[in-house]
C-alpha positions in Angstrom: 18.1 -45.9 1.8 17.1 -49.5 2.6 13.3 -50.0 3.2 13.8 -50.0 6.9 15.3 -46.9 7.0 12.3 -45.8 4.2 9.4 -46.8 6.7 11.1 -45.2 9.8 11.1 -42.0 8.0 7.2 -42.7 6.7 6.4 -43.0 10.4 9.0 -40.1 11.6 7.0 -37.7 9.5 3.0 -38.9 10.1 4.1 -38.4 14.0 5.2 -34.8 12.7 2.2 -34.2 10.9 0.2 -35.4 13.9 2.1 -33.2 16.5 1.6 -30.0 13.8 -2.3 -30.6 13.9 -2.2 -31.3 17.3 -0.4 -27.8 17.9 -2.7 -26.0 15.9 -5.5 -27.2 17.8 -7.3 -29.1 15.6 -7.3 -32.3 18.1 -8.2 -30.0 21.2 -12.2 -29.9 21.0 -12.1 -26.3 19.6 -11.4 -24.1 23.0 -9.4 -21.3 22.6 -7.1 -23.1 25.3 -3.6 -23.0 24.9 -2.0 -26.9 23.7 0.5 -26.4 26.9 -2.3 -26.2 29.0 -4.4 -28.7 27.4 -1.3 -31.2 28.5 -1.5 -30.6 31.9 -5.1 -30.9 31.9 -5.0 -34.6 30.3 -2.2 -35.6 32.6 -4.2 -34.1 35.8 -6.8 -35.9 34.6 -5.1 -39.1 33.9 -4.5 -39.2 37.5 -0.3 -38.8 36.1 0.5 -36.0 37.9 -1.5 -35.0 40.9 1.5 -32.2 41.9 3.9 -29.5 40.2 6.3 -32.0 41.1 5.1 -34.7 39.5 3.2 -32.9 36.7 7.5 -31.7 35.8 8.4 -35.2 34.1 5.0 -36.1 33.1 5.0 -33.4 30.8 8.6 -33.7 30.1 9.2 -29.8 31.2 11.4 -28.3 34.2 9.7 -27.2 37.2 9.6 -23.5 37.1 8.0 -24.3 32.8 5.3 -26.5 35.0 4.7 -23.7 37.6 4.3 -21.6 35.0 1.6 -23.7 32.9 -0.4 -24.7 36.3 -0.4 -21.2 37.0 -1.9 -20.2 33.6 -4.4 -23.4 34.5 -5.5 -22.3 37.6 -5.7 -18.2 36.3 -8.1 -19.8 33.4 -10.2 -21.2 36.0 -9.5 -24.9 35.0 -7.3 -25.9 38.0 -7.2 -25.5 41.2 -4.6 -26.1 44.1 -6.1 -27.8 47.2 -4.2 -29.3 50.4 -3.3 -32.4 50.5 -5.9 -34.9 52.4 -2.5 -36.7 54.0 -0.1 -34.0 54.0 -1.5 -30.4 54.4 1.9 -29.0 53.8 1.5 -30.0 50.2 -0.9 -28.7 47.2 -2.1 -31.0 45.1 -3.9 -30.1 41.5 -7.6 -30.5 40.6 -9.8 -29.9 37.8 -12.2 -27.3 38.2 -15.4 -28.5 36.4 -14.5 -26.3 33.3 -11.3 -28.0 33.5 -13.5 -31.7 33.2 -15.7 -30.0 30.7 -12.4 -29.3 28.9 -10.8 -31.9 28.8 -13.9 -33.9 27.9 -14.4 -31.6 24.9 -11.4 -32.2 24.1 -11.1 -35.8 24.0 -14.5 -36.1 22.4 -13.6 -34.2 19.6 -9.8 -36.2 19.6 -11.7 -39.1 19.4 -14.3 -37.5 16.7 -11.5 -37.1 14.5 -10.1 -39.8 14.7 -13.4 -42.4 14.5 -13.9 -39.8 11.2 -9.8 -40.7 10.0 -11.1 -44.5 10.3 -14.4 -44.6 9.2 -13.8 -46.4 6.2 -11.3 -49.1 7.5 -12.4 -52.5 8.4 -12.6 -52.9 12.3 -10.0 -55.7 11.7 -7.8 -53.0 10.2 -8.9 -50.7 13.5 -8.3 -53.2 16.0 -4.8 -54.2 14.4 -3.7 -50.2 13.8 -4.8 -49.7 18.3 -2.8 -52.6 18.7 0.7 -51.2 16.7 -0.1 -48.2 17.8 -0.3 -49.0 21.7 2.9 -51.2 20.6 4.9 -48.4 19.2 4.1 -45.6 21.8 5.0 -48.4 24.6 8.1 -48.7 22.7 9.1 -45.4 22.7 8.1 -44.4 26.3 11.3 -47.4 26.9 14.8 -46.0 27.1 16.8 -46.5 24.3 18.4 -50.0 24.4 16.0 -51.2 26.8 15.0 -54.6 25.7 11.7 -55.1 24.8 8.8 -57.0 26.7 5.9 -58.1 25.5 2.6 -56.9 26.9 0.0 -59.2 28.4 -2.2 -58.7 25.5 0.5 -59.7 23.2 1.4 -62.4 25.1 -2.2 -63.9 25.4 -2.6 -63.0 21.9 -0.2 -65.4 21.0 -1.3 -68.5 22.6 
């Protein structure tokens, strides 16, 4: 195995480990909230998916797997389905303020434990591992073979 091939691994299996913990709940601001439903949470909140339709490939699930999770969402009182401003024949998906204060426990205590992971780097080293980081996910969310373009912020980083 060539050091290329070494690293990819390294990284293969820290995005493992990550995932794991993130499954267990230990990213998820301690509610006893299911990780499924924690996903469509962050992407209703992210503005990503404001439908079942949309919340579908956002989540990277079918549609009847994202009817299913809204519906657990919205029995948990973290959801809710409410017409459409500019269409009434279509629902779209809103947090319920336990489904903000959710999702802000959550990401507080994401963000806890990571600040907590870092505390002993340099901010150099933290600014340079958001940067990779932001790099890498950007990369991944490309289709394989897509060539590669640099972000603004590389680009301005480079001048």
């Amino acid at each position: 195995m060539d050091q290329h091939d070494a690293i990819t691994v390294a990284v293969e299996a820290a995005m493992v480990r990550i995932r794991r913990r993130q499954n267990r709940g230990a990213l998820g601001g301690g509610r006893a909230i299911p990780v499924a439903v924690f996903r469509v949470l962050d992407a209703v909140a992210d503005g990503d998916a404001v439908t079942v339709g949309a919340l579908a490939p956002a989540l990277g699930v079918d549609q009847p797997r994202a009817s299913r999770l809204v519906a657990q969402a919205v029995s948990s009182g973290l959801l809710e389905r409410v017409a459409d401003q500019r269409d009434g024949r279509r629902a779209v998906l809103r947090l319920t303020p336990g489904g903000r204060d959710a999702v802000t426990d959550a990401r507080t205590g994401r963000r806890s434990a990571m600040a907590a992971a870092m505390a002993d780097w340099t901010p150099g080293e933290r600014a340079e591992f958001a940067r990779l980081l932001e790099r890498f996910v950007d990369a991944m969310d490309r289709p394989i073979g897509a060539e590669s373009r640099p972000r603004a912020a590389d680009r301005l980083n480079r001048r």
